[in-house]
mmCIF file as Biopython writes it, N, C-alpha, C and O atoms, coordinates in Angstrom:
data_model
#
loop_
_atom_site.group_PDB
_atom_site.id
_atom_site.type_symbol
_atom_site.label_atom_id
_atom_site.label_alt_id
_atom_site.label_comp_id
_atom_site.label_asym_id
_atom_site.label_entity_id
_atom_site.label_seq_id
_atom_site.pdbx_PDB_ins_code
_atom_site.Cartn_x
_atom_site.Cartn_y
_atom_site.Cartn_z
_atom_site.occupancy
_atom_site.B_iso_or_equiv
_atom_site.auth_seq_id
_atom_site.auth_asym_id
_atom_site.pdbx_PDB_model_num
ATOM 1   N N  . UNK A ? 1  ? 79.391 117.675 126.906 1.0 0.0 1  A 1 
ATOM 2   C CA . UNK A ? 1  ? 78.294 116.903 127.455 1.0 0.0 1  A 1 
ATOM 3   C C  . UNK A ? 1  ? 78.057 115.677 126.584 1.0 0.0 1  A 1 
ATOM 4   O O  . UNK A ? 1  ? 78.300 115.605 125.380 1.0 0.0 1  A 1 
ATOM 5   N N  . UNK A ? 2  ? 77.561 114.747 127.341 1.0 0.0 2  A 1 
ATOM 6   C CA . UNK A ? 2  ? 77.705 112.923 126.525 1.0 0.0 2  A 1 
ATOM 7   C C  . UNK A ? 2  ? 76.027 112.882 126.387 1.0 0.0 2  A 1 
ATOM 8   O O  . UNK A ? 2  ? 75.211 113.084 127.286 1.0 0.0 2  A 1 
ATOM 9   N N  . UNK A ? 3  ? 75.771 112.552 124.960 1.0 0.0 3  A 1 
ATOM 10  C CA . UNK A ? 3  ? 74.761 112.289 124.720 1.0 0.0 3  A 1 
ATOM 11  C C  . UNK A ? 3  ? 73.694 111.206 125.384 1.0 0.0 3  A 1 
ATOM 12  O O  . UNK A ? 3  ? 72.488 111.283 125.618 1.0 0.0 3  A 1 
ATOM 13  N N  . UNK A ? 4  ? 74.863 109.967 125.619 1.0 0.0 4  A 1 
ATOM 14  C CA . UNK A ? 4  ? 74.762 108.639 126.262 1.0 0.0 4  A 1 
ATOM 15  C C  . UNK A ? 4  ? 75.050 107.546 125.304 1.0 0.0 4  A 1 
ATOM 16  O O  . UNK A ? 4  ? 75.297 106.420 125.737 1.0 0.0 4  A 1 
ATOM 17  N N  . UNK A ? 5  ? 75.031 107.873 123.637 1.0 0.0 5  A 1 
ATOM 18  C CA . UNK A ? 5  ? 74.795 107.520 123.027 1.0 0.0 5  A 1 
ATOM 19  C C  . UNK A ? 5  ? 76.050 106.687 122.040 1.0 0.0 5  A 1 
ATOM 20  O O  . UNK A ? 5  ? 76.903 107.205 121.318 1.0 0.0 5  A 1 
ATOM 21  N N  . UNK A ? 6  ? 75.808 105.319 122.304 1.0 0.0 6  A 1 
ATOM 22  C CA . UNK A ? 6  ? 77.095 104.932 121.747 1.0 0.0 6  A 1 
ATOM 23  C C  . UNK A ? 6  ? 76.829 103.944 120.428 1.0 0.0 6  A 1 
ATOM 24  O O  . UNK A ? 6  ? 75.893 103.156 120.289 1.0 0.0 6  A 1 
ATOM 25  N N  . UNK A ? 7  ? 77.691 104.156 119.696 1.0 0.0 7  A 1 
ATOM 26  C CA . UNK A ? 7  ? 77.580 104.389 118.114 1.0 0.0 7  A 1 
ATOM 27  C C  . UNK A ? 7  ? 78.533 103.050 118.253 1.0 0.0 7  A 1 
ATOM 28  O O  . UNK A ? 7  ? 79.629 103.058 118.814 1.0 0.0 7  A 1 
ATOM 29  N N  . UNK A ? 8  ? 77.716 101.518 117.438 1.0 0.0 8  A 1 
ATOM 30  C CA . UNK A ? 8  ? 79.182 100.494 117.021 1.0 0.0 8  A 1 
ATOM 31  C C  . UNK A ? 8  ? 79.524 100.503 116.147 1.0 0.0 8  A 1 
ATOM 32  O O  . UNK A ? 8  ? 78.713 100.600 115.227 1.0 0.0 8  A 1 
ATOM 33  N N  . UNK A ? 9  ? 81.161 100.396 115.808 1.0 0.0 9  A 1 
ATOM 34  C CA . UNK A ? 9  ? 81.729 100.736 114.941 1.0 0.0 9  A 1 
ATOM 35  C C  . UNK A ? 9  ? 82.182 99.471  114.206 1.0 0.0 9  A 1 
ATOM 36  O O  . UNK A ? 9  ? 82.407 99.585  113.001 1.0 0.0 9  A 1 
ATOM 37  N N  . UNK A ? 10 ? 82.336 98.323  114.771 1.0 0.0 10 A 1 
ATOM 38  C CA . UNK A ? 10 ? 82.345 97.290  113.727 1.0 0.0 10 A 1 
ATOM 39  C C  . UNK A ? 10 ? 81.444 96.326  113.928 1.0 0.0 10 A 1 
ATOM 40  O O  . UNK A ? 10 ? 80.914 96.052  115.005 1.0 0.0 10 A 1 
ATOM 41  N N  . UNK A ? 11 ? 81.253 95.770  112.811 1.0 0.0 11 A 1 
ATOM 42  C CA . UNK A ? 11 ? 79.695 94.799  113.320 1.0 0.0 11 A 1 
ATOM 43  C C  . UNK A ? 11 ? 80.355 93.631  112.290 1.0 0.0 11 A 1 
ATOM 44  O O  . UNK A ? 11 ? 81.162 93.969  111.424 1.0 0.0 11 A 1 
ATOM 45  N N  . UNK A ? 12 ? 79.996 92.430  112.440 1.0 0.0 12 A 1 
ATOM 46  C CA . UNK A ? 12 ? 80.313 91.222  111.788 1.0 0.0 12 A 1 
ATOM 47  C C  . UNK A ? 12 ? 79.063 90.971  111.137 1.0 0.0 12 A 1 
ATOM 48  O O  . UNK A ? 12 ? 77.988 90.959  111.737 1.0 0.0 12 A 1 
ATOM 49  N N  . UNK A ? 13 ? 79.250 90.699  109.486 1.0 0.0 13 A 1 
ATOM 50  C CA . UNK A ? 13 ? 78.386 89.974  108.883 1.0 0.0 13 A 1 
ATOM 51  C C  . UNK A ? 13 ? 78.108 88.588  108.491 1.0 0.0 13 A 1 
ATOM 52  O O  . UNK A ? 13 ? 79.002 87.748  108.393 1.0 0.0 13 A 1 
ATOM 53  N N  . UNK A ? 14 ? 76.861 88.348  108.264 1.0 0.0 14 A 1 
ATOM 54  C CA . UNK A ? 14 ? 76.640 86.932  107.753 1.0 0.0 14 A 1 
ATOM 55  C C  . UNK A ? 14 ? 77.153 86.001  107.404 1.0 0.0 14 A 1 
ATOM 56  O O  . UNK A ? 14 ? 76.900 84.817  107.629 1.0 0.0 14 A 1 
ATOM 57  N N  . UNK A ? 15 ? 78.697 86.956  106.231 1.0 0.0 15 A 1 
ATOM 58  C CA . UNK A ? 15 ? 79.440 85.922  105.611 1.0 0.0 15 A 1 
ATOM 59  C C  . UNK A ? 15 ? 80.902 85.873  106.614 1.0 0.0 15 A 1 
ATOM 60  O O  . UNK A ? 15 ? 81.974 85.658  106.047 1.0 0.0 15 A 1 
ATOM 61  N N  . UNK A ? 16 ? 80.858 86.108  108.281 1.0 0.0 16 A 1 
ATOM 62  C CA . UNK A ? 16 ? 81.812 86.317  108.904 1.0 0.0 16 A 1 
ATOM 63  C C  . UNK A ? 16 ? 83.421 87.563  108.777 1.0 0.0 16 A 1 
ATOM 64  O O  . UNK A ? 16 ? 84.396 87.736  109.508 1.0 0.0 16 A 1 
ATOM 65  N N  . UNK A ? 17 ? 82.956 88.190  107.444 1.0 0.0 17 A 1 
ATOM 66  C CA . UNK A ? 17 ? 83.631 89.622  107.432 1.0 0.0 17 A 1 
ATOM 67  C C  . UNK A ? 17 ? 83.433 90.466  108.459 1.0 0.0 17 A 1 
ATOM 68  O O  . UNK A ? 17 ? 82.432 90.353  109.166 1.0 0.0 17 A 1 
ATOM 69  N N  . UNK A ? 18 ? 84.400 91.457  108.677 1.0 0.0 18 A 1 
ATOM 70  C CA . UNK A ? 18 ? 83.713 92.777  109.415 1.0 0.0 18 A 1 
ATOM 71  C C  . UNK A ? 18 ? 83.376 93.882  108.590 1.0 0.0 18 A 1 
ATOM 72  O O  . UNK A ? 18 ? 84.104 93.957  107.599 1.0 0.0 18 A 1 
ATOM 73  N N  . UNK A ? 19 ? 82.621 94.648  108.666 1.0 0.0 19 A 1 
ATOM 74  C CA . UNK A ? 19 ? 82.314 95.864  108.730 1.0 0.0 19 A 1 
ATOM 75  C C  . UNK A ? 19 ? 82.767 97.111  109.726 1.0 0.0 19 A 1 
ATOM 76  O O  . UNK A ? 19 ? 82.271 97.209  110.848 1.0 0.0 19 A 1 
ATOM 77  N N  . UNK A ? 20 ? 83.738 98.047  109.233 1.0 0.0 20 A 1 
ATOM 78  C CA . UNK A ? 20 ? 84.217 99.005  110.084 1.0 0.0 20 A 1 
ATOM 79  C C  . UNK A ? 20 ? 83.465 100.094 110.002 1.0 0.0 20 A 1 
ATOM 80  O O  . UNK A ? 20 ? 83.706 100.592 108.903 1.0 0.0 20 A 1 
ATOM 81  N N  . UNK A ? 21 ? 82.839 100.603 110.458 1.0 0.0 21 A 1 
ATOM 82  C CA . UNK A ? 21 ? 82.354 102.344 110.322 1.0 0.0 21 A 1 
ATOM 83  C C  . UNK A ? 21 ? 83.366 103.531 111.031 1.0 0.0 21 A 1 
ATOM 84  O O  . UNK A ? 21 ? 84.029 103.485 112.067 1.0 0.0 21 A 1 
ATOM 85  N N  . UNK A ? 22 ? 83.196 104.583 110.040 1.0 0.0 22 A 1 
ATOM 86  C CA . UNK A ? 22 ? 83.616 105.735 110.355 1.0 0.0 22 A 1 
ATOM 87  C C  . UNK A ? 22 ? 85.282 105.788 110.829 1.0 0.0 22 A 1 
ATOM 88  O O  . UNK A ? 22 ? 85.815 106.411 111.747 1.0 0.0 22 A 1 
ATOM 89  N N  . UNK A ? 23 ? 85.742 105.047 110.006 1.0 0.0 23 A 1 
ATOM 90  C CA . UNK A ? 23 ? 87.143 104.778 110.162 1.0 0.0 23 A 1 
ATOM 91  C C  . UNK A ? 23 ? 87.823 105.711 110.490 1.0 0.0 23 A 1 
ATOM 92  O O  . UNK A ? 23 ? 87.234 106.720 110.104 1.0 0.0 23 A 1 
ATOM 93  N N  . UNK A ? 24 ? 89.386 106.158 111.337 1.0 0.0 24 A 1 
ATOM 94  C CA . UNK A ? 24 ? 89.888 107.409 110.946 1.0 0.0 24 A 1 
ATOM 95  C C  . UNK A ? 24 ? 91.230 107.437 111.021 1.0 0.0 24 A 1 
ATOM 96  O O  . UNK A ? 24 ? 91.356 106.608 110.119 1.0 0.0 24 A 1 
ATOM 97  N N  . UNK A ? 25 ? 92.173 107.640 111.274 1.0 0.0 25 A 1 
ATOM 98  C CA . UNK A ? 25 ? 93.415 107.847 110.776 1.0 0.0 25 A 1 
ATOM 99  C C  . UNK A ? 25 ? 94.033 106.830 112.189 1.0 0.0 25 A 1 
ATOM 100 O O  . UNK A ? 25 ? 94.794 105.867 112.095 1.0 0.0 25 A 1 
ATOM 101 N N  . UNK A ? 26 ? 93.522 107.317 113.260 1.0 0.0 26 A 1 
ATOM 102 C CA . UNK A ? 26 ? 93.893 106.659 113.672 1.0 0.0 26 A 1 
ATOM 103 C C  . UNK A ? 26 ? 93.603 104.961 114.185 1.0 0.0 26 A 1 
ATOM 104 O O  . UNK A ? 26 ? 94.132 104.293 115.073 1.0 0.0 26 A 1 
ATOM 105 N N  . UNK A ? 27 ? 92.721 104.698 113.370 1.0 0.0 27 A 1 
ATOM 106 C CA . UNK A ? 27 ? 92.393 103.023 113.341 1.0 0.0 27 A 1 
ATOM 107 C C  . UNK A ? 27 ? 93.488 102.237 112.404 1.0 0.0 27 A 1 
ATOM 108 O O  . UNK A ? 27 ? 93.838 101.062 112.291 1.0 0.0 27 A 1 
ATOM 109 N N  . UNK A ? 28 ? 93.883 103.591 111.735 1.0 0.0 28 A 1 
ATOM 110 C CA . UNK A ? 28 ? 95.113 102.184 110.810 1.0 0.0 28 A 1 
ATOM 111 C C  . UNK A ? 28 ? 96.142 101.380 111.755 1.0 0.0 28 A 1 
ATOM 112 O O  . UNK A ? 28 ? 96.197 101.709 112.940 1.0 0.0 28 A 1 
ATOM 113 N N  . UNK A ? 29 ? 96.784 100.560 111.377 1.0 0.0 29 A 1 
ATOM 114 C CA . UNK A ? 29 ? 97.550 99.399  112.065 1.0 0.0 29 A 1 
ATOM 115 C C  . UNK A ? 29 ? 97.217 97.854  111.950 1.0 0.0 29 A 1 
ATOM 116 O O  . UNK A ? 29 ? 96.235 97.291  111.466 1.0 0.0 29 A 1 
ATOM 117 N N  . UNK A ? 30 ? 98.117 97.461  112.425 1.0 0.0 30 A 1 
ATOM 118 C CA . UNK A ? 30 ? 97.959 95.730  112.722 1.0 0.0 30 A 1 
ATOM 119 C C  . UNK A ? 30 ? 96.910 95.454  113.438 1.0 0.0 30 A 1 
ATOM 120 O O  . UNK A ? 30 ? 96.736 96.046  114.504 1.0 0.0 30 A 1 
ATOM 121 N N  . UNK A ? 31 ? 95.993 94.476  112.972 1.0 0.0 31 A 1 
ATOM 122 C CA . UNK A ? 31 ? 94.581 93.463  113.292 1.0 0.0 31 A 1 
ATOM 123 C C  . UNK A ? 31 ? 95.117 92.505  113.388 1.0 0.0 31 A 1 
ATOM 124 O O  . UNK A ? 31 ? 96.190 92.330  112.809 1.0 0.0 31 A 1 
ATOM 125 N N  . UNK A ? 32 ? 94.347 91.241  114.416 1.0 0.0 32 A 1 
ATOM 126 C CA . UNK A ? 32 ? 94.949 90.087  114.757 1.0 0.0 32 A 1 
ATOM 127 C C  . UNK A ? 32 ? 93.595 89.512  114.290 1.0 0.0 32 A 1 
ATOM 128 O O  . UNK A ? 32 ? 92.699 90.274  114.654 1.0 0.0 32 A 1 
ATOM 129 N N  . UNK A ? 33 ? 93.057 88.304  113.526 1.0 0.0 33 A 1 
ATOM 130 C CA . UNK A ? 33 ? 91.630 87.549  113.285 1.0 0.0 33 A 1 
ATOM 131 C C  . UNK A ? 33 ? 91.916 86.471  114.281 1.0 0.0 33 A 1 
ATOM 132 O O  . UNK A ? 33 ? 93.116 86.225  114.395 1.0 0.0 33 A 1 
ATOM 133 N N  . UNK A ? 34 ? 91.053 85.719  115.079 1.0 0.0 34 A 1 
ATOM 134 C CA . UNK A ? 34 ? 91.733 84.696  115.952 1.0 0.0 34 A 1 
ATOM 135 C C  . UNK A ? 34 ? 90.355 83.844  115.930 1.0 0.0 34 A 1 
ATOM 136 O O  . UNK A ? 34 ? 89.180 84.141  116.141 1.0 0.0 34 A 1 
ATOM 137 N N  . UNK A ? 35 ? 91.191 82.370  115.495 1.0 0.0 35 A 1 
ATOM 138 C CA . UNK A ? 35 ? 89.816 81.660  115.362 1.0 0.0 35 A 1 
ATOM 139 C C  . UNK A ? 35 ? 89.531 79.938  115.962 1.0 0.0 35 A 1 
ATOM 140 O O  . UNK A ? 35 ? 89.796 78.892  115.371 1.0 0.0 35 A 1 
ATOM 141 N N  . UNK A ? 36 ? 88.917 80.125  117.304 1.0 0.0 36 A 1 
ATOM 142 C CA . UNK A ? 36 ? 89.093 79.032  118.434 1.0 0.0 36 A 1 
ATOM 143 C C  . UNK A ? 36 ? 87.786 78.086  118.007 1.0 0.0 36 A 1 
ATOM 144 O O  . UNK A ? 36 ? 86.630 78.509  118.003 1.0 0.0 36 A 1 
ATOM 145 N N  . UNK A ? 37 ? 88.157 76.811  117.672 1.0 0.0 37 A 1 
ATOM 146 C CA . UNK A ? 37 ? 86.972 75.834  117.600 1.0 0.0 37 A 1 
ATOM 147 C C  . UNK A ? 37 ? 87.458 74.628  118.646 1.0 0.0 37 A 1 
ATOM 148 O O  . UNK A ? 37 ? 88.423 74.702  119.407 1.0 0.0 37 A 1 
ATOM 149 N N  . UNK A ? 38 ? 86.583 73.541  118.496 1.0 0.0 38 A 1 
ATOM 150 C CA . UNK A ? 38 ? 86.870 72.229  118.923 1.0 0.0 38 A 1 
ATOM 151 C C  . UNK A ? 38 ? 88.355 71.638  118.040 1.0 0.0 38 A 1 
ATOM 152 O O  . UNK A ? 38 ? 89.210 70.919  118.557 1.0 0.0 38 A 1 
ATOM 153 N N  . UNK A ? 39 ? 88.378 72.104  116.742 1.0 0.0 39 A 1 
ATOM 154 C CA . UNK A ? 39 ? 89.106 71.766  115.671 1.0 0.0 39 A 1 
ATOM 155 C C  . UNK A ? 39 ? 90.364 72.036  116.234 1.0 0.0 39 A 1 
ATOM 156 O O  . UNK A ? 39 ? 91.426 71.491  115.932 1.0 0.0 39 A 1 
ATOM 157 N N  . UNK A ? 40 ? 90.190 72.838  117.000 1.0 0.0 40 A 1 
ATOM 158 C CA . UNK A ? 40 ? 91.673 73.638  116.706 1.0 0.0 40 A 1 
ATOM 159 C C  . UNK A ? 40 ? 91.538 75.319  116.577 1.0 0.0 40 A 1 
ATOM 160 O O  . UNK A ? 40 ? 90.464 75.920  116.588 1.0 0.0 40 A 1 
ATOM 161 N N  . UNK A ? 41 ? 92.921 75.962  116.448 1.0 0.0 41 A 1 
ATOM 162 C CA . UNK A ? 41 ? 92.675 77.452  116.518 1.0 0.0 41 A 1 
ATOM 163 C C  . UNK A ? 41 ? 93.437 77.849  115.279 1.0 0.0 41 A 1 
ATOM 164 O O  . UNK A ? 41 ? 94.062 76.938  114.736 1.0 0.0 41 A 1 
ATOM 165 N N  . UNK A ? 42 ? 93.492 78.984  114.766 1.0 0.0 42 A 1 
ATOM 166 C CA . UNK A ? 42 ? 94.227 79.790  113.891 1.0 0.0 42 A 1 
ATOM 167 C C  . UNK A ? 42 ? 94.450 81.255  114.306 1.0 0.0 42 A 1 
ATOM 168 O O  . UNK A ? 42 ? 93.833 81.737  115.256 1.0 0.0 42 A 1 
ATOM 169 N N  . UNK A ? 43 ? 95.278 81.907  113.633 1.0 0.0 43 A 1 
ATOM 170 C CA . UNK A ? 43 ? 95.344 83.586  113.272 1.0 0.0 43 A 1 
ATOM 171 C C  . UNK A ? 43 ? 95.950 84.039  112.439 1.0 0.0 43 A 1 
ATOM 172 O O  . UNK A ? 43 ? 96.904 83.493  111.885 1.0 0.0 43 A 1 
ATOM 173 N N  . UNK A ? 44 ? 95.381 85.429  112.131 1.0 0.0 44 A 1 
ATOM 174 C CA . UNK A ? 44 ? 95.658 85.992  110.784 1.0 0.0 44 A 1 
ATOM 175 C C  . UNK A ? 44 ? 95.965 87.562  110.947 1.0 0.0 44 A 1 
ATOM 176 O O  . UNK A ? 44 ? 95.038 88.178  111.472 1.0 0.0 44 A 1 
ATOM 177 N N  . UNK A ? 45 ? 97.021 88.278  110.619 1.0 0.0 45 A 1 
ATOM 178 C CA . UNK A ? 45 ? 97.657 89.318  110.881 1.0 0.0 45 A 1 
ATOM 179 C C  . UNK A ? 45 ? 96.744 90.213  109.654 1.0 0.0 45 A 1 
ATOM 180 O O  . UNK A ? 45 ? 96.350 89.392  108.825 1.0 0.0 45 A 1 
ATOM 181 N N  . UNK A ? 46 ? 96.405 91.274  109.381 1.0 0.0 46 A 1 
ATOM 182 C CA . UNK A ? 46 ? 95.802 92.347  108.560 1.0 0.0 46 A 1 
ATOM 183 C C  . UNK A ? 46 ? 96.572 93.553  109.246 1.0 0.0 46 A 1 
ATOM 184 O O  . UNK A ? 46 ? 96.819 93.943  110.387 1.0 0.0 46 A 1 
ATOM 185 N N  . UNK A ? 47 ? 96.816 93.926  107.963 1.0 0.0 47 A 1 
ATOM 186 C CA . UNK A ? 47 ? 97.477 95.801  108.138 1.0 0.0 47 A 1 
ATOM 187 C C  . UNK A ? 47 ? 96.095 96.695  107.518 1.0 0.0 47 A 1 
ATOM 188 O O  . UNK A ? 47 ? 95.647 96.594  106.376 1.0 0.0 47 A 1 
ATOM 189 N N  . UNK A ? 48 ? 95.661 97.437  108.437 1.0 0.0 48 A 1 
ATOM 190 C CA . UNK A ? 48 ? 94.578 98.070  108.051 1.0 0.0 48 A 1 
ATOM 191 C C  . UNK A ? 48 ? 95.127 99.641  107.547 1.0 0.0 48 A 1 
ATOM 192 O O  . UNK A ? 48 ? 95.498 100.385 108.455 1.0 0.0 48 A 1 
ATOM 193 N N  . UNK A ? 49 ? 95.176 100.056 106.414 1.0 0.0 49 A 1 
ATOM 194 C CA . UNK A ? 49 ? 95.964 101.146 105.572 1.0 0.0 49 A 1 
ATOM 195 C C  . UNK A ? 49 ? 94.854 102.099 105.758 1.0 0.0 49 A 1 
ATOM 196 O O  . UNK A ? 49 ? 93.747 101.634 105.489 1.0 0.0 49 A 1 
ATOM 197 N N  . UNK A ? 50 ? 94.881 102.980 106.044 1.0 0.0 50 A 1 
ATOM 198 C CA . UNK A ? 50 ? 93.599 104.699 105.759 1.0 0.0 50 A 1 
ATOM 199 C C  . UNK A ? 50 ? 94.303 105.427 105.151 1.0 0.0 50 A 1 
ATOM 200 O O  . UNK A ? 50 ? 95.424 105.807 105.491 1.0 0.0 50 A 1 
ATOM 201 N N  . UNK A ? 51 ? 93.622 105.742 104.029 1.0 0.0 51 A 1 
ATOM 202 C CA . UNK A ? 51 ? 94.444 106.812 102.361 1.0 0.0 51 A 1 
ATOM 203 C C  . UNK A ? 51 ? 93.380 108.188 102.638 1.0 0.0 51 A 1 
ATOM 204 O O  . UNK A ? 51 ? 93.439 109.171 101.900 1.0 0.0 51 A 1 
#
C-alpha cells in the first residue's frame, strides 16, 4: 500500500551543487550536467561511485 508520499531525492543548492539523498547501489553510474544559456551551452560527464 502507497502512502502517497513522495520523498525528493536530489535538490539543488544555492551554490548550484546537487544534493543526493538516500543514495543506493543502484544510483551509481554516468551523470550528464548540461548547461543552456543565451551564452551558449556546455556538459560535463560525472561517474557517480557508491562504496
Amino acid at each position: 500500500m502507497s502512502s502517497g508520499l513522495i520523498v525528493r531525492k536530489v535538490e539543488r543548492l544555492p551554490d548550484q551543487s546537487l544534493l543526493i539523498r538516500k543514495v543506493r547501489l543502484e544510483d551509481q553510474g554516468l551523470y550528464t550536467c548540461r548547461a543552456i544559456n543565451d551564452f551558449g551551452q556546455d556538459m560535463k560527464d560525472l561517474q557517480l561511485e557508491i562504496f
